[in-house]
N, C-alpha and C positions, 0 to 999 in steps of 0.2 A: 478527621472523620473516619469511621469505621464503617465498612460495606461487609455484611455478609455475602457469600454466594453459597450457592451451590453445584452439583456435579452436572456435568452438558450430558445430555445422553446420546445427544447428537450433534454431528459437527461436520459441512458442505463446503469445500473448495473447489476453485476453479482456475484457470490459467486458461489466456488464450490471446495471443498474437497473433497482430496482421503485420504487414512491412515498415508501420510505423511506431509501436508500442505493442507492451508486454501489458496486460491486466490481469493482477491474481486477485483473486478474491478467498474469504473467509467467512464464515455464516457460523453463528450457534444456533438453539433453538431456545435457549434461555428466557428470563425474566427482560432482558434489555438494561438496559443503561440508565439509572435514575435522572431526570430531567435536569434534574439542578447541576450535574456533573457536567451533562450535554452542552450546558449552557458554559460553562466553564473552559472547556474544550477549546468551545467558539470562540471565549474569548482569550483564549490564549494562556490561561490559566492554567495549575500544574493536573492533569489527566493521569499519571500516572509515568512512572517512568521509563520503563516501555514503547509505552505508545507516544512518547513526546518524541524518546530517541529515533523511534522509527519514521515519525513524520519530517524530522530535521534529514534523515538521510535519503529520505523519498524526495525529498523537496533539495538536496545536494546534487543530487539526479537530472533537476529539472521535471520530475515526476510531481503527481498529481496524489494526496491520500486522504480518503473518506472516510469517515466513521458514522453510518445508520443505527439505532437503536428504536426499537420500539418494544413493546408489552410480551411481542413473537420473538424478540432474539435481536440478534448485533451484526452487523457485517461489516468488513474494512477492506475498501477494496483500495490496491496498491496499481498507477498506473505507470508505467517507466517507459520513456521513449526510446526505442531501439536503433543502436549506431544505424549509419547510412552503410548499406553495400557497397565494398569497393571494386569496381571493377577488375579484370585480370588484367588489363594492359594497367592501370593505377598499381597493380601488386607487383608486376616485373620492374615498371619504370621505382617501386620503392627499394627493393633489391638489389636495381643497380643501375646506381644515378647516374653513371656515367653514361648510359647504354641511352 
């Protein structure tokens, strides 16, 4: 199958963690994503390879990734869970296990 597209004239990111994840997101202003693709996506079907690879590494992660499409444009937001803080007595006691 062949997709034409065209040029974005505009394109919206964002990134924004709290202490437990990271969420970036991406937005065009585009056409969207034809439905039958969408559906395809969902089912596990080949999307592109790109966005296949990036969903297998988001989900390696343990992360979360979305794909929205509508008529107004696409957004993929990327969700990843952010290590746990270690504390400073966990940092000395890892530098030296003897101590």
């Amino acid at each position: 199958m062949f997709i034409a597209t065209r040029a974005v004239h505009q394109l919206k990111s964002s990134l924004k963690a709290d202490g437990h994840q990271a969420v970036f997101t991406v937005r065009d202003f585009g056409r969207g994503t034809p439905t039958e693709i969408q559906r395809s996506q969902i089912n596990g079907n080949h999307f592109g390879v790109g966005l296949s690879g990036m969903r297998e590494s988001v989900t390696d992660l343990g992360g979360n990734f979305e794909i929205q499409s509508d008529g107004g444009g696409t957004a993929i937001t990327v969700s990843i869970p952010l290590a746990a803080q270690i504390s400073d007595t966990e940092t000395s006691a890892r530098k030296n296990p003897a101590a």
